[in-house]
N, C-alpha and C positions, 0 to 999 in steps of 0.2 A: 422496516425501512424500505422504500418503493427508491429504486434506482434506475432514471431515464435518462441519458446522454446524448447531446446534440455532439456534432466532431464538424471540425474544422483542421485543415492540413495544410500548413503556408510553407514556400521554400521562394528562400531570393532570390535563386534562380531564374532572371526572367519572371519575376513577378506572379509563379507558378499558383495558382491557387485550386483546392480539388475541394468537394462539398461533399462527403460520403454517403449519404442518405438521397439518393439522385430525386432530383425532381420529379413528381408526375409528369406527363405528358400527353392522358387522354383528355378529353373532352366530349362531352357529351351535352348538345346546344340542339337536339331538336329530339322528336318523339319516334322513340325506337331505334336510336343512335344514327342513323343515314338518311338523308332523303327516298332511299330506296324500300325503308319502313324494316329492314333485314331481322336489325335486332341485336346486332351483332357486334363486339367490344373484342377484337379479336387484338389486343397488345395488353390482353391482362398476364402480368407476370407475378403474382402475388397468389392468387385465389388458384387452387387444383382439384383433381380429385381426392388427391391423396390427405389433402390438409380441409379440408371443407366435412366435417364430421362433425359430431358433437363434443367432441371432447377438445377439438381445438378449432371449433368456430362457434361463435354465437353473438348474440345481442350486445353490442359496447354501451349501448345507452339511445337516450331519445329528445327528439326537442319539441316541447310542447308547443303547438300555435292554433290558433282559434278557430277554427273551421276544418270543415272535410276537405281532405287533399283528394281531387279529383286527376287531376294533374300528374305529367311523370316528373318526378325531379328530374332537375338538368344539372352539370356539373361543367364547371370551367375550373381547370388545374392553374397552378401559379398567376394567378390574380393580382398585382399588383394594386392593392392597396394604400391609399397617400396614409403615410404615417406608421405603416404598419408592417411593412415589407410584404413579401408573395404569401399570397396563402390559398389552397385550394377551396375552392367556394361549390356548397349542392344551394341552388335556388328551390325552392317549392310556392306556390298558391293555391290559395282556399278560396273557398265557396262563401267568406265573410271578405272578401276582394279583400286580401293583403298579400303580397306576396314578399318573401322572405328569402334573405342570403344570410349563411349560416358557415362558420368555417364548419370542412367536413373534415377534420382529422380529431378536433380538439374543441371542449367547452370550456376550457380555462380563461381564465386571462377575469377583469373586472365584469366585461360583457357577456362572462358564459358561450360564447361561441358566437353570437349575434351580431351580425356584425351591421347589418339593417334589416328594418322593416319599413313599408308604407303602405296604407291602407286607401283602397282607390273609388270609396264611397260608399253608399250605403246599400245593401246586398237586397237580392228580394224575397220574402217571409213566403214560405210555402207549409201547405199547400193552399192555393192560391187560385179564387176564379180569377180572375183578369187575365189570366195565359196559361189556357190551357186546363177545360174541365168538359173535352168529348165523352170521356166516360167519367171520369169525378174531377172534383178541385186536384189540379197539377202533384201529381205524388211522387213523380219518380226520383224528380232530388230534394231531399227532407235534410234541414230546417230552414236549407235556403236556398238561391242561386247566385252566384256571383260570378267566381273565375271557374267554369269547367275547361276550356280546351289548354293543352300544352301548350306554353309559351313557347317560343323562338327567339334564339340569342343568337347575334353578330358579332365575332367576336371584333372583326376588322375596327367597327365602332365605338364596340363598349356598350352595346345597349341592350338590354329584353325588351321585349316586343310581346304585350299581353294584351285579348281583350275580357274588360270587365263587364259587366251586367250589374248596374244599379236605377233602383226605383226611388224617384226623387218625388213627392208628391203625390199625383196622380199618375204622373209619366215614367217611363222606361225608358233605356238607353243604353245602348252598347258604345264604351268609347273606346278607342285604340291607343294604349300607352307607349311610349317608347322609354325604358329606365335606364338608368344610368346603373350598371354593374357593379361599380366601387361605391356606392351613395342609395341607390333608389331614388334620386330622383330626377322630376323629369325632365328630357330631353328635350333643346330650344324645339317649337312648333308642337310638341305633344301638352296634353292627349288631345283626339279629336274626337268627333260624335260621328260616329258611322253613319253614311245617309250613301241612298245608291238609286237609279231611277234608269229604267230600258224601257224601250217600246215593249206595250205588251196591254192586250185585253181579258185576261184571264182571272182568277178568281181574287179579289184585293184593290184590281187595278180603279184607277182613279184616271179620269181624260186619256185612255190612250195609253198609259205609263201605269207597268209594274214599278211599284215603290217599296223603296225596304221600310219594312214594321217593325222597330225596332222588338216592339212588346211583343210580338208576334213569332220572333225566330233566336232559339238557343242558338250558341256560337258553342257546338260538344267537340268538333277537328280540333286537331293539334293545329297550331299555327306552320305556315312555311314559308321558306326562302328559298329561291329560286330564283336564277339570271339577274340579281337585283329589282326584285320585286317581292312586295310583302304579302302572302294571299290569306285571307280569314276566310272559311266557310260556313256556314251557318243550316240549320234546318228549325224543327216546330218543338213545341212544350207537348207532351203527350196525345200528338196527331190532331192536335184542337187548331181549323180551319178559320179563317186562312194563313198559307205558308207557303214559303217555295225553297226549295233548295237552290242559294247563295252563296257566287263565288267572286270576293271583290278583291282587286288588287290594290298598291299602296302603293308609293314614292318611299322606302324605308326613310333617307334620308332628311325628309319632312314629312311625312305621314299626311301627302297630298291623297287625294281617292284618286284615282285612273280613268277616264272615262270609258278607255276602249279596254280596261281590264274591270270589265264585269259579266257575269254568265250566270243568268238563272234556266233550272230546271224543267220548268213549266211556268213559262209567262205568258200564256196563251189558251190554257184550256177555262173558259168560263163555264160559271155555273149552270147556265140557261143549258148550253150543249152537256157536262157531264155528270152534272148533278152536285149537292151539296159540298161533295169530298171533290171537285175540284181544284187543280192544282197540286198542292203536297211536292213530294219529290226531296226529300231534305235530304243533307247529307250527315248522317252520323256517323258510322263506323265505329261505333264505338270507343269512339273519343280519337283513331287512329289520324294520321295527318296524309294530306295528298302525296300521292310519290308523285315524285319527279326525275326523266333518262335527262341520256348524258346533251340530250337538246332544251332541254327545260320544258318539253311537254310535260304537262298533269294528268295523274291518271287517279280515280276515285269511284267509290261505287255509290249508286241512288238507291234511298228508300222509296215504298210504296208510292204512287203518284200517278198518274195521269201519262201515259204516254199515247201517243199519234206519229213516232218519227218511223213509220213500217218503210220497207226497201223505196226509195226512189219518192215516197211520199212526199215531201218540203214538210214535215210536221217539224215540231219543233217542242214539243213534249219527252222527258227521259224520262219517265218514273220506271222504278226497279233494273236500272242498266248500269253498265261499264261504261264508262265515257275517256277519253282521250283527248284532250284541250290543247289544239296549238297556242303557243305565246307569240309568236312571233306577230309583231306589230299590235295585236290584241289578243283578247280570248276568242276563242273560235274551236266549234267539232271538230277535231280534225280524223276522229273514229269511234265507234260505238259497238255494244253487243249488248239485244237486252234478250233473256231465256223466251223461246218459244212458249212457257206457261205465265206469262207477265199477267195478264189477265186474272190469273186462279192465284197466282202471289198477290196480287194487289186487293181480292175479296178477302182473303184469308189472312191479310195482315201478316205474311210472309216474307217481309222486304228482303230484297237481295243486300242492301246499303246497310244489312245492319252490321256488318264485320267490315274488317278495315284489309287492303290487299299491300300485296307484296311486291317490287321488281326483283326480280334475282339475278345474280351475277350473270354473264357471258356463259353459257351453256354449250357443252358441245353437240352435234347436230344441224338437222335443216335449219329450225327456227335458234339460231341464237339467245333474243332477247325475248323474253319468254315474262310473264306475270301470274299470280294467282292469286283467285279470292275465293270469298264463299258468304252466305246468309242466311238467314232462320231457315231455309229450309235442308241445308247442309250437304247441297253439291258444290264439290270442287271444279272450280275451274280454271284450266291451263289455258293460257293466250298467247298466242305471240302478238310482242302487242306492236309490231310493225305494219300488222293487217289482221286486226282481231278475228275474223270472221272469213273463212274460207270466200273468195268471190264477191267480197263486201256484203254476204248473206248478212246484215244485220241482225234481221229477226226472220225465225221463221214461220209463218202465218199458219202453215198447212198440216205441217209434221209435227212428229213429237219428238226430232234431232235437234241437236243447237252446231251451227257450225264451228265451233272454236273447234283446237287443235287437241284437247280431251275435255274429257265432263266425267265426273268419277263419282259414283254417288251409294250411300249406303255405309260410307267408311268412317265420316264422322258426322257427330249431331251438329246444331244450329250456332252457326257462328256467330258471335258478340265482341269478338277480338281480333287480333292481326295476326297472322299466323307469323312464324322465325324463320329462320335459313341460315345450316351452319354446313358445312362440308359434304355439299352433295344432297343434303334431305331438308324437307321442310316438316316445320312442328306444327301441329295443332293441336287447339285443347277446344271442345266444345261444349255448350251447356249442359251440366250433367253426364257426359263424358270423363273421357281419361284423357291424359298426355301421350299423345300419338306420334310418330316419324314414319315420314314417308321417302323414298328413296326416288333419287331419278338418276333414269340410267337412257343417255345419249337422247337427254332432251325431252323424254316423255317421264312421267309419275309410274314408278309400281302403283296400279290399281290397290293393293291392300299394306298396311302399315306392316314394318320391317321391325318395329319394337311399339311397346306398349307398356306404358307405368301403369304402376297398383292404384294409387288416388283417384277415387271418383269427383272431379267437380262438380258442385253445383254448379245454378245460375252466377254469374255471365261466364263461366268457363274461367280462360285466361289468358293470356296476351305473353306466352313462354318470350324468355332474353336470354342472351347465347353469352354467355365469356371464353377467351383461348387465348393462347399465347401462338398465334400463326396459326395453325391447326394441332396442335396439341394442346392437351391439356382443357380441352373441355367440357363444360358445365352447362346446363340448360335450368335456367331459372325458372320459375313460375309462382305465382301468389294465389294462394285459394281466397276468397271473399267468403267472410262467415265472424262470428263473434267468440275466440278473434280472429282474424286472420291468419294464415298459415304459410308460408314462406317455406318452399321443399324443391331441393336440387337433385340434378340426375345426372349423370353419364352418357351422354349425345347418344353414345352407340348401344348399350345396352340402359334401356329404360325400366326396366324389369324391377330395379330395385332403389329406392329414393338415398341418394348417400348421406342428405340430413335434411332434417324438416324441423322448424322450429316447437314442435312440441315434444321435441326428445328429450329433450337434456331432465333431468330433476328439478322441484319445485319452480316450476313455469320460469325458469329462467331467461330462457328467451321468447317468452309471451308478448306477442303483436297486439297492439288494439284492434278495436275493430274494424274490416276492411268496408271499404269504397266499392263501387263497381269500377271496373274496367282498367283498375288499378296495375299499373308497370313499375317493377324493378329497377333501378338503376345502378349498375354496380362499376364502379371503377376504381384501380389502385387499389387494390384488397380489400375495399367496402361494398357492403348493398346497403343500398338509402332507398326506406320503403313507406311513401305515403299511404295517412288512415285518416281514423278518424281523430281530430284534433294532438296529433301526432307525428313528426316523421321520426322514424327508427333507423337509426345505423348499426350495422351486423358485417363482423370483421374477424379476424383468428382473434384466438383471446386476450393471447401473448399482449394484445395490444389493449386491452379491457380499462388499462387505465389511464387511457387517452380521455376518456369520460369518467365523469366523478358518477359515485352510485346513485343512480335517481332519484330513491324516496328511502330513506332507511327508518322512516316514521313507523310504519307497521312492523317493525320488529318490538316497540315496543307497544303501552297503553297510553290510549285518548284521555285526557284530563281538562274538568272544564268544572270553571267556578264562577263566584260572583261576587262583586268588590267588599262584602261583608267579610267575608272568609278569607280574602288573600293573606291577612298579616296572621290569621291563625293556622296556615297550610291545608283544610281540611277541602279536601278536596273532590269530584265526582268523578267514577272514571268512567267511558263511553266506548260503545265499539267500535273500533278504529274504521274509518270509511275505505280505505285500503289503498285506494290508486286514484288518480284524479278522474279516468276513462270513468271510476263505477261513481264518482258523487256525481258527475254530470249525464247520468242517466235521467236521473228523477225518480230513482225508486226510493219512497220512504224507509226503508227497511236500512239504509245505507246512508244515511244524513246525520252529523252532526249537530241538535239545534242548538241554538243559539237561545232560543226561549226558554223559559224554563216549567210553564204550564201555570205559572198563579194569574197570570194577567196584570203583573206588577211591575216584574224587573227581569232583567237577560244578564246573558252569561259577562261576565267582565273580562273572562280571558280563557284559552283556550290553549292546550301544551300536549307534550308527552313528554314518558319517563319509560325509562328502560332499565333494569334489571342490573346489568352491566355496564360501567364508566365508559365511554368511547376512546378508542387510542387515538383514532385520528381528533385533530383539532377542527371544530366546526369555524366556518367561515361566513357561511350564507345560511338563508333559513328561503322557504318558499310556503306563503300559506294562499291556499286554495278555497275559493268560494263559488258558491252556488246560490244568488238569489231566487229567493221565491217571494210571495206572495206577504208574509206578514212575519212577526216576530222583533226582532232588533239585530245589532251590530255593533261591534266596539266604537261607541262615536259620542255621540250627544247626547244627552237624556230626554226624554219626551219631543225631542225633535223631526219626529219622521217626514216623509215627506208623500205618504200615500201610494197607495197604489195603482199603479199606470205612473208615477211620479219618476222621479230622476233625482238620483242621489250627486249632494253638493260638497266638494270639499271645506268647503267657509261652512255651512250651514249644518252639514249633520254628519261630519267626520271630523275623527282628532288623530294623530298622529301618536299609534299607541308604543305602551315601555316593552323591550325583551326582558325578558327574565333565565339565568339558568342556573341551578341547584347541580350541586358535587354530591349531595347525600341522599338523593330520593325523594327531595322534595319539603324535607323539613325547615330549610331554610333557603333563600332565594336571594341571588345577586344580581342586581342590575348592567347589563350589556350595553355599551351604548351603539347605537348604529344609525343607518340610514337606509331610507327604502323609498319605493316608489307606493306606497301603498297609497296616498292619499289621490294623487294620480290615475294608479288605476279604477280605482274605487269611482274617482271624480266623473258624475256625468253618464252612470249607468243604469241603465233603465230598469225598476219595478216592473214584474209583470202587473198583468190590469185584472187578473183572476185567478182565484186562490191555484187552479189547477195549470195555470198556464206551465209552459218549463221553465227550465232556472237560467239564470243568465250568468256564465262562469267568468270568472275572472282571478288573476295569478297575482298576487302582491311578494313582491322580490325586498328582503331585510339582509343587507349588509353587515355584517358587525367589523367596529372598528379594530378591535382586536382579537385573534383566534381565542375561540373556546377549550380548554385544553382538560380533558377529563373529567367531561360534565356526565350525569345520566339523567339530566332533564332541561328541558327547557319552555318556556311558554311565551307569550303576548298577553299583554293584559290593555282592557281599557279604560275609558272611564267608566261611567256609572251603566252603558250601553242603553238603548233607543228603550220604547215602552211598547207591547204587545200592537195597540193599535198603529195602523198605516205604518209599519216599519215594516222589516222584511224577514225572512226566516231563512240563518246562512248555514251553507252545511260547509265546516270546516275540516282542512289537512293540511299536518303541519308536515314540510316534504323538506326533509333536514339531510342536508350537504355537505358531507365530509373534505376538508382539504386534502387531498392525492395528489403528490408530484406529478406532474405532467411531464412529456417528452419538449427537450427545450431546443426550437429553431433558432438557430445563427443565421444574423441578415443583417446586411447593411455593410459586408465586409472589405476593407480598403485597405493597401499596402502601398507605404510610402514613407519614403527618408528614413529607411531600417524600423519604421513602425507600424504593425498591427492593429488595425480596430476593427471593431464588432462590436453588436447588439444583441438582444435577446428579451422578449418581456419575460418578466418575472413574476412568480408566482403566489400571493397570498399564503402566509405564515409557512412556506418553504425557504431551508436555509440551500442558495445554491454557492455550489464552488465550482471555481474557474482555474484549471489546474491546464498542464503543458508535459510534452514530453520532446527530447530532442531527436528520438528515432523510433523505428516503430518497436524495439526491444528494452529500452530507457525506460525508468521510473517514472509513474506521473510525481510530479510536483502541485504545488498551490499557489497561483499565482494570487486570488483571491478569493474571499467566501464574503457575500451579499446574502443580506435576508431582501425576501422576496416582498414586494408590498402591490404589487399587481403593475406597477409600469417598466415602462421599457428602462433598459440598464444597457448604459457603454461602458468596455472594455478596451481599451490602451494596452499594448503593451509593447516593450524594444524588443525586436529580435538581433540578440546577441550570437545566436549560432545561424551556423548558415540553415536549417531545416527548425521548423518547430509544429509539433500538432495541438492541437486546443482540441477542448472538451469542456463540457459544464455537466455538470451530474445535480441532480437533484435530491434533496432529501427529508 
């Protein structure tokens, strides 16, 4: 029996009202928590070193969504929701343009945690000649591209501010959304179609004017805000010409484009002068977002490209430099520093722009405000970025000195990330490297790191995130990219030894899918919320484990699959289990459920598991899991298919199939009734056009009307299912969902004329009771017990004494 308690504490006193479980209060609305890029979440009061282990931290659960999370999650605390009271909300977006608000404490309630999605069109299929094949068809981001850069939330508004990348036809287009926080959707005047145009002759241009290509330039920055202005930056698909690094500003308030806030990189160098790779200059950073000081200058680093801006010159090329952008009335240089070896970076495909920099706090010393970056070729460098360059030495033609205020080189490898800043040091992790701190003492860097973690990165390193409670109490995040991913925390000060890394615990308990590149942590209010692949994962103390119901408890039993011949005799086929939805949606055969059955006559009718052992808890939901390919059938229509390259129709070759679940192991089988979106999902999803193409995954969600109560099997059956030709071959998993009382919030709370009210959603086949006590030494009592059926429940009650506490327990 699982016991979770919401409290509420009323005294008439003055209409006193206390809420024991205090509110969040962080937020986190842009990439790497501050405009300053820091990293840093320093009002964590939950997460330590002492509690962050493996015995009392790990995995609570995860929410499946379609596409790679390139993105960092962002989190807005007490959210105010119409209908639903506060609830803390992690947003995420993928690379299939949808982006997602999710409650982050809890997947309970009818919607499983969901609270919206919306999808911002149609994504583009890679790898891809149309953008991006200087050395092959576009590979770097597989199997699509849609949303890479971090959004930016207002909270002032109410709005995210995303841009999408969808291919419509033959054309391409980056538009600007503005979403509505409590809904997704969109905001009066959104979205718009990015379009941008400067004087400029250089490689692209058209009459006199550089023009933005939409098909031509990734949007990889995090988005920013700053002074009341929205800035998107953009660079190239795998350095395939032409491109330029793009920096366009916005109206937030109607998502007007700016005329005097646009700044490209190299809108001048044409090809005749520097040959084919003219231009370039993009900004990537590795997905990092521009910093912005306390004037709303921008500061950001350029990739490879074209430069001509040498001391005193009027050029007007930045490739491989520091830039400085005054806003004031427009975009404008207002400082620069690009390395003395620009030249042998820019042959060697050594961009300085491929890591993302940092401002740091107020530093003590000559130079106060102070910056640091670094790129593929893995010098640090310190700036003050009041006057980057000693004497406005920009560049230096002659020597082999860079004037900035240090250059530190040798101490770590090639940066693809943004480095952290927590108490004096700054973190770096480089490709193939370790987790590094560096110490600074009265405004310059210790030349060599002051601690060093065991973990070697691979490629792209990692983008470390700081949590603390003031300066105590800190934690230095980091994510390794690999299959899966690895999630391992340290001790700020002594990095020597990881205090937990998600592959400690026994049986892969808290097993990541697999990561992303350039992938960031986001951890607030004692969670980390970690985008992957078709995946975000939340990781929390345990204690709280069943804030999330358990993912898949299907693979503890066997895969069972028949055909409408056999249902009324029980005889049945068992299969091996496909295990997790990450492995059917790889495409390895070895791991497929089919649905066919090899005569070339007839497919599977239904599809289940059976376990060993009755389930105590009562099932509620069911989730089955599919993987189209290429041929075979599907519970649907018989002979109905619809070909391959086709598109599956809910009228034409889908039926809305029966649950089935068995007390005895299968000997005999009871009908569930329920409801689901399956027809829905299913409805309108594309075949591939070739037996080898990959599968097209898709999540069908079954309701049952009534809790399952001590089943050890259950299944989906259909009709007579499709016939070998032009149908499709699904690989099934059935991802079965235990009811677990959840932790129940009190909202909506009003005192008046000696009466109490409150609300509470309630929980699907949970009996909850609403008991009182008159002080904090008194008996509880039962004011009432409600069974739960998933919606929201008001509570009345007189208070007769002068003090009374409330509570609801679950169970």
């Amino acid at each position: 029996m699982m016991d979770r308690r919401g409290w509420i504490t009323c005294g008439l006193v003055g209409s006193f009202l206390v809420v024991a479980s205090a509110f969040a209060q962080v937020n986190v609305l842009t990439y790497h928590n501050d405009n300053g890029r820091t990293g840093q979440n320093l009002n964590e009061t939950i997460l330590t070193p002492t509690n962050v282990n493996q015995t009392t931290f790990g995995k609570l659960g995860s929410y499946t969504v379609d596409g790679q999370i390139y993105t960092q999650p962002l989190y807005v605390s007490n959210l105010l929701l119409p209908g639903q009271g506060t609830h803390n909300v992690v947003f995420v977006a993928t690379q299939h343009n949808t982006v997602y608000a999710f409650d982050a404490d809890s997947n309970a309630g009818p919607t499983r945690g969901l609270i919206w999605q919306t999808n911002l069109g149609p994504s583009a299929i890679t790898p891809n000649n149309d953008f991006g094949n200087r050395y092959q068809p576009y590979p770097d981001i597989r199997p699509e591209v849609g949303i890479t850069g971090t959004p930016v939330i207002d909270l002032a508004s109410g709005t995210l501010f995303v841009d999408a990348f969808t291919h419509e036809g033959t054309n391409y287009f980056h538009r600007l959304h503005a979403l509505n926080l409590t809904s997704g959707t969109e905001q009066p005047n959104g979205p718009v179609v990015v379009t941008a145009s400067i004087p400029g002759v250089g490689a692209g241009s058209i009459g006199g004017r550089q023009i933005f290509n939409a098909r031509q330039q990734l949007q990889r920055s995090a988005l920013t805000l700053a002074g009341g202005i929205l800035y998107v930056a953009y660079c190239g698909y795998g350095d395939t010409d032409p491109y330029h690094g793009w920096v366009i500003g916005f109206n937030p308030a109607n998502l007007q484009q700016l005329t005097n806030y646009v700044f490209n990189t190299t809108p001048n160098s044409a090809t005749g002068a520097y040959g084919t790779n003219a231009g370039e200059g993009g900004i990537w950073m590795a997905g990092g977002g521009l910093a912005v000081d306390a004037n709303t200058n921008l500061y950001f680093e350029v990739g490879n490209g074209i430069f001509n801006a040498t001391n005193n010159s009027g050029g007007t090329e930045y490739g491989d430099g520091f830039i400085r952008l005054s806003t004031t009335n427009r975009l404008a240089v207002a400082d620069y520093f690009v390395p003395y070896n620009q030249l042998a970076l820019q042959a060697a495909d050594k961009d300085l722009g491929s890591g993302g920099l940092l401002i740091l706090p107020d530093q003590p010393g000559v130079f106060p405000h102070l910056m640091v970056g670094s790129g593929k070729e893995g010098k640090m460098y310190l700036m003050n970025r009041d006057l980057m360059t000693t004497g406005n030495n920009h560049y230096n033609a002659t020597g082999t000195v860079d004037y900035v205020l240090q250059t530190i080189t040798g101490q770590i490898t090639g940066s693809f990330d943004t480095p952290a800043y927590f108490n004096g040091r700054i973190y770096y992790v480089g490709t193939g490297d370790k987790l590094k701190a560096f110490a600074l003492n009265n405004g310059l860097l210790v030349a060599s790191p002051v601690s060093v973690g065991p973990r070697t990165f691979g490629f792209p390193g990692s983008t470390p995130s700081v949590t603390a409670n003031g300066t105590n109490n800190g934690i230095i995040w980091t994510l390794q990219m690999g299959s899966p991913a690895v999630l391992a925390a340290y001790d700020p000060v002594d990095l020597t030894t990881e205090i937990y890394n998600s592959t400690q615990a026994a049986g892969n308990r808290d097993q990541l899918p697999s990561g992303v590149k350039f992938a960031v942590p986001t951890i607030a209010n004692g969670k980390v919320y970690i985008g992957g692949q078709y995946a975000l994962s939340i990781f929390g103390i345990l204690a709280d484990t069943n804030l999330f119901t358990s993912p898949d408890i299907a693979p503890q039993g066997t895969a069972i699959l028949g055909v409408k011949d056999t249902i009324s005799s029980g005889t049945e086929t068992s299969l091996v289990h496909a295990g997790v939805i990450g492995a059917i949606n790889d495409g390895d055969s070895s791991t497929r459920v089919d649905t066919f059955n090899g005569t070339g006559t007839s497919t599977a009718s239904f599809v289940g598991v059976v376990w060993n052992q009755p389930l105590t808890n009562p099932i509620v939901r069911l989730e089955l899991s599919l993987a189209i390919f290429f041929d075979g059938g599907w519970l649907g229509v018989n002979d109905a298919g619809p070909g391959a390259g086709g598109s599956l129709s809910a009228t034409l070759h889908l039926v809305e199939p029966t649950v089935q679940v068995t007390t005895n192991g299968g000997s005999t089988w009871t009908t569930a009734e329920h409801t689901s979106d399956y027809l829905q999902a299913l409805n309108g999803q594309q075949l591939p056009a070739v037996v080898s193409g990959p599968p097209t995954h898709v999540t069908a969600n079954f309701q049952l009307s009534e809790p399952q109560e001590g089943i050890n099997g259950v299944r989906i059956i259909g009709t007579e299912g499709g016939t070998a030709s032009g149908g499709f071959l699904g690989v099934f998993e059935l991802a079965v969902k235990t009811s677990t009382p959840q932790p129940v919030k009190l909202m909506n709370v009003a005192i008046a004329s000696g009466q109490v009210q409150f609300e509470f959603d309630s929980q699907t086949a949970v009996t909850h009771l609403v008991q009182f006590k008159t002080s904090a030494t008194a008996d509880w009592q039962t004011l009432a017990s409600i069974k739960g059926d998933g919606t929201r429940k008001q509570v009345t009650d007189n208070l007769a004494d002068a003090e009374r506490i409330y509570r609801v327990t679950s169970q």
